[in-house]
C-alpha positions in Angstrom: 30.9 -22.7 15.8 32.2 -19.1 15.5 36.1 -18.4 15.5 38.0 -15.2 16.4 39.9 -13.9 13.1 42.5 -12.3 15.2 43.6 -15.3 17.7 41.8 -18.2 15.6 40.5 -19.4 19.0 36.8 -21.6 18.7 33.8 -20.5 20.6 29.9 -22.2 20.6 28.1 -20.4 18.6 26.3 -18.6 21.5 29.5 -16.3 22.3 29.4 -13.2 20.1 32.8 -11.6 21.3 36.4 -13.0 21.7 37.3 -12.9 25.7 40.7 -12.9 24.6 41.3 -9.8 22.7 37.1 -8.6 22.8 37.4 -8.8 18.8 33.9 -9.8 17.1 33.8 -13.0 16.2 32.7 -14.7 13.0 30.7 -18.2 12.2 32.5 -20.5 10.2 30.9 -23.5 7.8 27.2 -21.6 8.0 25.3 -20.7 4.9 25.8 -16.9 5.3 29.3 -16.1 6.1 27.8 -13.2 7.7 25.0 -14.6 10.3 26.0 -14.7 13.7 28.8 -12.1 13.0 28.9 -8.7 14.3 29.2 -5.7 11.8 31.5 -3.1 12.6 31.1 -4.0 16.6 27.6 -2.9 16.6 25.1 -5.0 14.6 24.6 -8.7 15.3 23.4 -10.1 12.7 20.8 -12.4 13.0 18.9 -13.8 9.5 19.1 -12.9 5.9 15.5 -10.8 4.9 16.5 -10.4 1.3 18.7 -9.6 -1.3 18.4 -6.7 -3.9 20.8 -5.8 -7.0 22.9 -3.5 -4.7 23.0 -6.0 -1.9 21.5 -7.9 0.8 19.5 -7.0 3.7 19.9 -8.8 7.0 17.4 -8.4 10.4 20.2 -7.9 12.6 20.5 -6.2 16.8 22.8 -3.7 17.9 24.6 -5.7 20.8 24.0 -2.6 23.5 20.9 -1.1 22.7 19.1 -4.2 22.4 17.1 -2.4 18.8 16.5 -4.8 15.8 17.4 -3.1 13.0 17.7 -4.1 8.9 21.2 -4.0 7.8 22.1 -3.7 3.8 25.7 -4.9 2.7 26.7 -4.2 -0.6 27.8 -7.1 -2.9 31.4 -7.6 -2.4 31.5 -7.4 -6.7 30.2 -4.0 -6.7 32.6 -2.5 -4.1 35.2 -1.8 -7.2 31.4 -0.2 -8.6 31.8 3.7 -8.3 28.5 4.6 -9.4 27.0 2.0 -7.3 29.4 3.1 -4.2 27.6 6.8 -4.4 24.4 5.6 -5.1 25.0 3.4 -2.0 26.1 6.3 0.0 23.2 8.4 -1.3 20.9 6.7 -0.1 22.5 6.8 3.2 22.4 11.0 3.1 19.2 11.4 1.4 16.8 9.3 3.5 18.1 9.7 6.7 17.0 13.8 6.0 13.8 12.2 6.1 12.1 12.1 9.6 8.4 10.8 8.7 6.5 7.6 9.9 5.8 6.4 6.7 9.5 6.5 5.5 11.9 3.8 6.8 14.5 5.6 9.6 17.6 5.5 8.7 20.1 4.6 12.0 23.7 4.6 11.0 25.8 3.9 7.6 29.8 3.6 7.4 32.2 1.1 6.0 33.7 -1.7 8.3 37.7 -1.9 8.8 37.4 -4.7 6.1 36.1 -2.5 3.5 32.2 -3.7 3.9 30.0 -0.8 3.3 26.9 -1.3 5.5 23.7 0.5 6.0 21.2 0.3 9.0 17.5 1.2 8.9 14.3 0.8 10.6 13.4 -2.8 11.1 10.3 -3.0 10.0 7.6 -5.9 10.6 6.0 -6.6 7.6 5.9 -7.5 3.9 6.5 -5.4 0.8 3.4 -4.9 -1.1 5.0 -7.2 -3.7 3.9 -10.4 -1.4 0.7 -8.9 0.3 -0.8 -8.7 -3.6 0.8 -12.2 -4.7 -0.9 -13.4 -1.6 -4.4 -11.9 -1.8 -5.3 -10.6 -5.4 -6.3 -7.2 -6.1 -7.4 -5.2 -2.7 -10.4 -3.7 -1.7 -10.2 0.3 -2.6 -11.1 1.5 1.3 -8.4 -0.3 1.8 -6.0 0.9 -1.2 -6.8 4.2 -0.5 -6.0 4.2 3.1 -2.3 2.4 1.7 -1.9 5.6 -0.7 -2.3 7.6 1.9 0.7 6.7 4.0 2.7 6.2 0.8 1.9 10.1 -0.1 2.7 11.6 2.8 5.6 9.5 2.9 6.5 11.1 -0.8 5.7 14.2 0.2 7.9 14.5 2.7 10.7 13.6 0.7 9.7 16.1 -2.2 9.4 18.6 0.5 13.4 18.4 0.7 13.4 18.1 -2.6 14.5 14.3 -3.0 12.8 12.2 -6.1 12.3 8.6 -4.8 12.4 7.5 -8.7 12.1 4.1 -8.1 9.1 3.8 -6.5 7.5 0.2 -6.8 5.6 -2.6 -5.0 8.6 -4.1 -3.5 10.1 -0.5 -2.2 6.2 -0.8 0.0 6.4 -2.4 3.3 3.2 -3.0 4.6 2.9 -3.8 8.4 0.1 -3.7 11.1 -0.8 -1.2 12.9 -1.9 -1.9 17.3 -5.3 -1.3 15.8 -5.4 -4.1 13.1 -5.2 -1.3 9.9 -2.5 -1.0 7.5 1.0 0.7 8.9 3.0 1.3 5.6 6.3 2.5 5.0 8.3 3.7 1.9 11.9 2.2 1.7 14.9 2.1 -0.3 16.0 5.5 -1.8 19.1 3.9 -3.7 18.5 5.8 -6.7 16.5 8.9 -5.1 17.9 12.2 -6.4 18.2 15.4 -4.2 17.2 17.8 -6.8 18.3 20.8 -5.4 21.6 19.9 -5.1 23.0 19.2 -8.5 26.5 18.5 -7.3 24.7 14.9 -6.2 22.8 13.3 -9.4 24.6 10.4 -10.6 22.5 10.5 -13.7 22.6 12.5 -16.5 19.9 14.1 -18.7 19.6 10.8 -21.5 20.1 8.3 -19.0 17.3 6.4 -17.0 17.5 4.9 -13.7 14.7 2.9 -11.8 12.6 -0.1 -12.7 11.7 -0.4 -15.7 7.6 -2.1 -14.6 7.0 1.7 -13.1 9.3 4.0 -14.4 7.5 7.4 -15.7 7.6 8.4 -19.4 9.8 11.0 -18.8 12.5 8.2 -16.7 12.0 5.7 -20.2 13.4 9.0 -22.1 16.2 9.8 -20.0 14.5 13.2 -19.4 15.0 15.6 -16.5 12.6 14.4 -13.8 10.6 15.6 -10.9 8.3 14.7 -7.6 5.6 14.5 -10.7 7.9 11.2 -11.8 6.7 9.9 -8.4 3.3 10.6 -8.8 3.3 8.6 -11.6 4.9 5.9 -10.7 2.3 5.6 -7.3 -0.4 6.0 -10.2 0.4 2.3 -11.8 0.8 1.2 -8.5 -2.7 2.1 -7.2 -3.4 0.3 -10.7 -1.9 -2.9 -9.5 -3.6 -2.7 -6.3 -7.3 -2.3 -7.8 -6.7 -4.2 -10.8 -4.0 -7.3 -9.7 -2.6 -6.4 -12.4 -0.3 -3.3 -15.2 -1.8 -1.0 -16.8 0.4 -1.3 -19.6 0.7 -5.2 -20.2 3.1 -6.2 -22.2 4.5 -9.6 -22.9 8.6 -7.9 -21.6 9.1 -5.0 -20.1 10.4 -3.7 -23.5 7.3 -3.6 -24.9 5.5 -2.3 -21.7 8.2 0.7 -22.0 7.1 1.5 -25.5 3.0 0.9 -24.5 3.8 4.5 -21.9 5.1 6.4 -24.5 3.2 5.8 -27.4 -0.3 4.6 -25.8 -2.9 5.5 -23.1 -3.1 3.2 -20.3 -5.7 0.5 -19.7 -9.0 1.2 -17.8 -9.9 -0.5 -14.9 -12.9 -1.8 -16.4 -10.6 -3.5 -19.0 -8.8 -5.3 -17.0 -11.7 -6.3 -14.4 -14.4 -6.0 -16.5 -16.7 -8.3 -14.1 -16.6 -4.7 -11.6 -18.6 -1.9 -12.2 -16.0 1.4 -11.7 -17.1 4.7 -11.8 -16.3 7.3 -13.8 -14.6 9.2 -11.2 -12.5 6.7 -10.0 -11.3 5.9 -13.5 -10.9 9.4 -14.1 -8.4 10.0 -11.2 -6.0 6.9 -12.8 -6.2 8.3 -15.9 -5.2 11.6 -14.5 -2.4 9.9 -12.4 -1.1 8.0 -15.5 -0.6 11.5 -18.1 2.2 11.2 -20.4 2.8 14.9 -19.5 3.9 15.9 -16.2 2.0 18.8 -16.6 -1.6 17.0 -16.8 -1.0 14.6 -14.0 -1.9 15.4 -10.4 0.8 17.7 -9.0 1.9 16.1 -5.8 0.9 12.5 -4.0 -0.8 14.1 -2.1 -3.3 15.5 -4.6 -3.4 12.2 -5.7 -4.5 10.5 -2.7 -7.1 12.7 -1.9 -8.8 12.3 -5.5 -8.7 8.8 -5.1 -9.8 9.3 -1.3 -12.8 11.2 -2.8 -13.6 8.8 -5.5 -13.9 5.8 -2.8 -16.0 7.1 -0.9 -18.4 8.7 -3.9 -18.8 5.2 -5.2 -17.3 2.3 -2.9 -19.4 0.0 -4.6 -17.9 0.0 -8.0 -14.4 1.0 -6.8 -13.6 -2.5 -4.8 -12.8 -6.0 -5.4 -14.7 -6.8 -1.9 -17.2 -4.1 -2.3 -17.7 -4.0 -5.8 -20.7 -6.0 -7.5 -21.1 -7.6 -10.7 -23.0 -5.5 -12.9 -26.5 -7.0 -13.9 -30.3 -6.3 -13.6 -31.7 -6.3 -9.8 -34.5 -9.2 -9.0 -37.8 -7.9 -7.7 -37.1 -4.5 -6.6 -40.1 -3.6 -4.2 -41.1 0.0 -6.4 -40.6 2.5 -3.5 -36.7 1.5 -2.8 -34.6 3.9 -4.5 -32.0 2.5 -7.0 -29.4 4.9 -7.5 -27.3 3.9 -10.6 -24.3 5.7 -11.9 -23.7 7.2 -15.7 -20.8 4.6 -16.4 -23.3 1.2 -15.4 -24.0 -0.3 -18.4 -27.6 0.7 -19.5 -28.7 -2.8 -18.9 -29.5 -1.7 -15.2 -32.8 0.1 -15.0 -32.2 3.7 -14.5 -32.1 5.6 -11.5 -35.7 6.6 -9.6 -35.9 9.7 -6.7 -35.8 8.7 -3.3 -38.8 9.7 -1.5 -38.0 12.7 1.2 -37.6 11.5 5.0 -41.1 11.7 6.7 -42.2 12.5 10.4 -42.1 9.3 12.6 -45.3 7.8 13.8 -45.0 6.0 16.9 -42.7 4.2 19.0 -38.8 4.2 17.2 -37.8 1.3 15.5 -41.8 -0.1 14.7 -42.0 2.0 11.7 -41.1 1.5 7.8 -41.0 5.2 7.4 -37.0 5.9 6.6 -34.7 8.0 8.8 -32.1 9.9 7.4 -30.8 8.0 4.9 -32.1 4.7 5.9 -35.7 3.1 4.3 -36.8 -0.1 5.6 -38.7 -2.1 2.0 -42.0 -2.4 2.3 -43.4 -6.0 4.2 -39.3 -6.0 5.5 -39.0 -7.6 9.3 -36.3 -5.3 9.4 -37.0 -2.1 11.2 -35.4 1.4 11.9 -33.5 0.2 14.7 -31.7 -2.5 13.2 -30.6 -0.5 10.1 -28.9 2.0 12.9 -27.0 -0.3 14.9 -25.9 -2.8 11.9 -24.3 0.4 10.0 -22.6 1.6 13.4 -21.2 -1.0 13.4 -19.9 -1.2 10.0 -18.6 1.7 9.9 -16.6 1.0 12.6 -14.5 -1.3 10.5 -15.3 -0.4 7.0 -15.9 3.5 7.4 -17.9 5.9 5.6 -18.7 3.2 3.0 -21.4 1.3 5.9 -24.0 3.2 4.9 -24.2 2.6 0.6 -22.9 -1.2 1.6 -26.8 -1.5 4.6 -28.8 0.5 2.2 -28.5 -1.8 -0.8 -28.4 -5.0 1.1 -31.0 -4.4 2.9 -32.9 -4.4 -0.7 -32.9 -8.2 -0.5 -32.0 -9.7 2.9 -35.5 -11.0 4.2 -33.9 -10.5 7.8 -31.6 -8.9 10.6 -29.3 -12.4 10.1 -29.3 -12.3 7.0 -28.1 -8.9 6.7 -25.7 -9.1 9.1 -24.5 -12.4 7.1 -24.2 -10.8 4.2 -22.5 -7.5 5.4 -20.2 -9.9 7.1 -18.8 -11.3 3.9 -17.7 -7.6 2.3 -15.4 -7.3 5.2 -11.7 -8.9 4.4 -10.2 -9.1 7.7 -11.0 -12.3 9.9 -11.0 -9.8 12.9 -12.7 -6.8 11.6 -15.2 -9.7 10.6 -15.7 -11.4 13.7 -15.7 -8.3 15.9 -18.6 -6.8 13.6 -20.4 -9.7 14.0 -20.0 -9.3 18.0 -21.0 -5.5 17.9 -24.0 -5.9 16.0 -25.2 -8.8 18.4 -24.2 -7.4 21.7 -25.9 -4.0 20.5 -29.0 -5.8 19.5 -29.6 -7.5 22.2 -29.2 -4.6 24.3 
């Protein structure tokens, strides 16, 4: 049932709007005092999404354009909250300067005749990264890679204006899908983002810190003057968490974690999966990320991503909780396959031999054992030339660059087209990317 506060007349709950005297009206006895009321005559709200310290966040539709939107409120206890009132409102002025796809639009902020300070942003479909990791572990590093992307050039838009996100976390992540099946992500909530140019804004002082505590940077634990490079590393122990499922400061409070970033150096990936084999590059960009001086870390996101871009794609075997293997000695490697082993695998693996050069083929394509670029079919194989091509197109269709380490080294050991395809199959984590791989290789075979 909703009633209208001005006349106190009853309506079903499917009327949003008094026909008396057009005011909004509101649902009485419901959960949410809010649901199924209309927020300063534009915003119908429709379900609660969440609820954060400063308030909650409703999926609501403005009642003429038809656009689902996410509405913050602020806690009715913190509207007698100065601090929290500009840090409400500043978010409001600082994001919506920001006009990037991988930042959440910002559509309209105010206060309602009641005194309800709202805030309306891009809905968007999704879950923070908080959930996606609960729900699947550590991620495969094609894929975190392709996530820091979008969550650097979101940053560096920002920082481009000069605004510090400063609380940049797992849960300020929405990741969505994109028409094409990939990750679509989005950076959210500048609540506590400073405009650094324009002093006249900060809330906070030199000696106070703001943010959250799990991925605040040294200098934020201090109360130090901050910059974009505070950002930086805060995405650096988030990429952490993403490879690792886990901090790279753990700690059993976050006190203790605090004092771990200003007093020690942070964990190595291979500590905390020490089943993986990382390279050396890769664990040389987190390091680099996670400096306790600004002035050693990467200098922008962006330089970040690209490192980490860079060290994926030098070693996507060791750099993945899909891709990665187990470190330990290969079985019966015929002696003319190449074994290429990196300086930070443990010396139990044998070391690396020279691949022999590419050599002219003889006779019809695809009835040879001769290698072809950088393919080479083992010795006694049934699988040929031909095979190798098409299965790594089509890999690389859904896993990228990383198809052709991933067909070179199982090819090693599977005794046949099926059973490579099988066993390429099951380093790809999306049901869909799996299943149409599977299709592409067979249509492409058969043809």
């Amino acid at each position: 049932m909703r009633i209208c506060p001005t006349c106190s007349a009853e309506y079903p709950t499917n009327e949003r709007f008094c026909p008396i005297d057009g005011t909004p009206l509101r649902v009485v006895d419901a959960q949410d005092g809010l649901i199924g009321s209309i927020v300063s005559e534009r915003y119908h709200i429709l379900q609660k999404l969440g609820e954060g310290g400063m308030g909650q966040v409703y999926l609501a539709e403005h009642v003429r354009m038809r656009r689902k939107s996410a509405v913050k409120v602020m806690h009715a206890a913190m509207m007698s909250n100065t601090e929290a009132i500009s840090r409400f409102n500043r978010e409001a002025a600082n994001a919506c300067q920001i006009s990037h796809p991988n930042v959440a639009a910002i559509y309209d902020f105010g206060e309602t005749a009641d005194g309800m300070l709202y805030l309306a942003m891009e809905y968007v479909e999704g879950r923070p990264l908080t959930a996606v990791l609960a729900a699947e572990g550590a991620l495969p590093a094609p894929r975190v890679a392709a996530i820091v992307r979008q969550i650097a050039d979101g940053l560096g838009a920002a920082h481009l204006l000069g605004i510090v996100h400063r609380d940049l976390k797992p849960d300020n992540i929405l990741v969505g899908t994109a028409p094409d099946g990939s990750d679509r992500v989005k950076v959210v909530d500048f609540g506590i983002s400073k405009a650094s140019q324009q002093e006249g804004q900060s809330v906070t002082n030199v000696g106070q810190s703001v943010g959250t505590p799990d991925y605040m940077s040294p200098e934020q634990l201090s109360g130090d003057a901050i910059d974009l490079r505070s950002d930086v590393y805060s995405l650096g122990l988030v990429v952490f968490t993403m490879l690792t499922g886990k901090s790279a400061f753990p700690a059993a409070n976050p006190q203790a974690s605090m004092v771990l970033r200003l007093t020690q150096p942070p964990k190595q990936l291979r500590e905390m999966r020490p089943t993986l084999a990382w390279s050396a590059q890769l664990e040389s960009v987190i390091a680099r990320a996670l400096e306790r001086e600004a002035p050693q870390r990467f200098q922008t996101a962006s330089a970040l991503s690209e490192a980490l871009t860079a060290a994926v794609a030098a070693s996507p075997a060791r750099g993945s909780s899909t891709l990665a293997m187990p470190v330990a000695v290969p079985v019966a490697v015929p002696v003319a396959v190449p074994v290429a082993v990196p300086s930070a695998v443990p010396s139990v693996v044998p070391p690396a031999r020279t691949p022999p050069q590419p050599r002219p083929i003889s006779g019809p394509q695809g009835q040879t054992d001769t290698p072809i670029g950088p393919h080479h079919v083992p010795p006694g194989s049934a699988l040929t030339v031909a095979d190798l091509s098409v299965i790594e197109g089509a890999l690389a269709k859904v896993l990228g660059p990383v198809a052709t380490v991933l067909v070179k080294r199982a090819a090693r050991t599977a005794p046949s087209r099926d059973a490579l395809i099988a066993a390429l199959a099951g380093e790809i984590d999306d049901d869909k990317d799996r299943e149409s791989f599977r299709r592409s290789c067979a249509t492409k075979t058969r043809a």
